[in-house]
C-alpha positions in Angstrom: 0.0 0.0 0.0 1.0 3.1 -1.1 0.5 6.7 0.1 0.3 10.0 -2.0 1.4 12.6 0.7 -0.5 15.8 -0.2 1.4 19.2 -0.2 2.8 20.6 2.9 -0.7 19.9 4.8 0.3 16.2 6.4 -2.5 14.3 4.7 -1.2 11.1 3.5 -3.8 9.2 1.4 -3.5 5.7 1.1 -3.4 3.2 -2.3 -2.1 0.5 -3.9 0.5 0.1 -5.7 -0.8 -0.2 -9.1 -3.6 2.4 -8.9 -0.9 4.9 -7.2 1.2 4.4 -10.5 -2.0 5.5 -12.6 -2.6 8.2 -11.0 0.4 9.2 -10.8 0.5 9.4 -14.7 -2.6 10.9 -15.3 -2.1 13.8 -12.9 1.3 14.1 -14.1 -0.3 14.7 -17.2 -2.7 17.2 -16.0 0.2 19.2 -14.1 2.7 19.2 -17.3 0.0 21.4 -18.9 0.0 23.7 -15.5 -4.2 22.4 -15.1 -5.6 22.7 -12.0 -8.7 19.8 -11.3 -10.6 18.0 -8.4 -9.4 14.4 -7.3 -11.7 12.5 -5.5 -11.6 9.3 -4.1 -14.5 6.8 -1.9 -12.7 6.4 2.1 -11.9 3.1 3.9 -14.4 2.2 6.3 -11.6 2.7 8.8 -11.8 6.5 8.2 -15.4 7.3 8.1 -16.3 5.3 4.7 -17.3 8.8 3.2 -15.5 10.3 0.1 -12.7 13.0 0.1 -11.6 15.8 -2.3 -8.8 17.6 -2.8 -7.5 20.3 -5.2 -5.0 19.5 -7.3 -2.5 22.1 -8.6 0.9 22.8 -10.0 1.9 25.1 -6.8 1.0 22.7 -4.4 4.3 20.1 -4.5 2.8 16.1 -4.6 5.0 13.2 -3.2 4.0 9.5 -4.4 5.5 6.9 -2.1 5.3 3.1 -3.1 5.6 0.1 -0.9 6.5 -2.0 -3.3 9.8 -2.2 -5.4 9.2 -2.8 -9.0 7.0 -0.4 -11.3 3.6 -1.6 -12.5 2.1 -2.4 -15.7 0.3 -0.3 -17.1 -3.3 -0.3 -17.8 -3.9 2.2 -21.3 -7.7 1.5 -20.5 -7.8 2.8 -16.8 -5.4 5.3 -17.7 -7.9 6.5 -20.4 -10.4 7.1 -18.0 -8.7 8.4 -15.4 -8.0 11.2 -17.9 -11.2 11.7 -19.4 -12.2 12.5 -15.9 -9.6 14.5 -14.8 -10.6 16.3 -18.0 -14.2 16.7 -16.6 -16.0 19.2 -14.9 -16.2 16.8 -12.2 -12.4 16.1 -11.8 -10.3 12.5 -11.8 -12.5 10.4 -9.8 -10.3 7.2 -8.6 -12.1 4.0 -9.8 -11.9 0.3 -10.2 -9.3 -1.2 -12.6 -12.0 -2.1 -15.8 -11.8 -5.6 -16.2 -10.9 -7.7 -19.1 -13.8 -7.1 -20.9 -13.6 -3.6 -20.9 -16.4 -2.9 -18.4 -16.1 0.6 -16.2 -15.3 0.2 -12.6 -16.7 1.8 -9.6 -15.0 4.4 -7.3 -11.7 2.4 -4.9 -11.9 2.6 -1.5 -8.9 4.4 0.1 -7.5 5.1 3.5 -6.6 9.1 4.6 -4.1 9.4 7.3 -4.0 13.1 8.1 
């Protein structure tokens, strides 16, 4: 499990592995072109099984910590949609790897440590 450590706030929001390396692309993506956008993710039960927002933007510095030693493959299909709705009005919205045949997935659960 792997954390992306937000800014200079403390809040450390928890993923795996393989979903952390998507997002890190597609908000890499979104900050090369200085674009500011909503992420949004469903919480753990352990933190109030809610959902949580933040504000992504090039000013505030990101820090993507994996647990694990060897890079991911990557999905082009989650990736895809991860941008489409980083793109969005509505922001990137962390989901469900799609399956193998091709369905959407549903929001992730993820764990905030502040």
């Amino acid at each position: 499990m792997g954390a992306l450590i937000y800014g200079d706030s403390g809040i450390e929001i928890r993923f795996e592995d393989r979903a952390l390396a998507h997002l890190q692309l597609a908000i890499g993506a979104k900050l090369r072109r200085k674009e500011s956008f909503f992420f949004s993710w469903k919480d753990d039960r352990k933190v109030g099984d809610g959902r949580s927002a933040v504000w992504i933007d090039p000013s505030i510095p990101l820090y993507f910590k994996y647990s694990g030693g060897r890079s991911p493959m990557i999905n082009r299909e989650w990736l895809d949609l991860m941008a489409t709705g980083a793109n969005s009005p509505q922001g990137l919205m962390l989901m469900d790897e799609p399956d193998t045949n091709g369905s959407n997935g549903r929001a992730t659960d993820n764990s905030v440590k502040p």
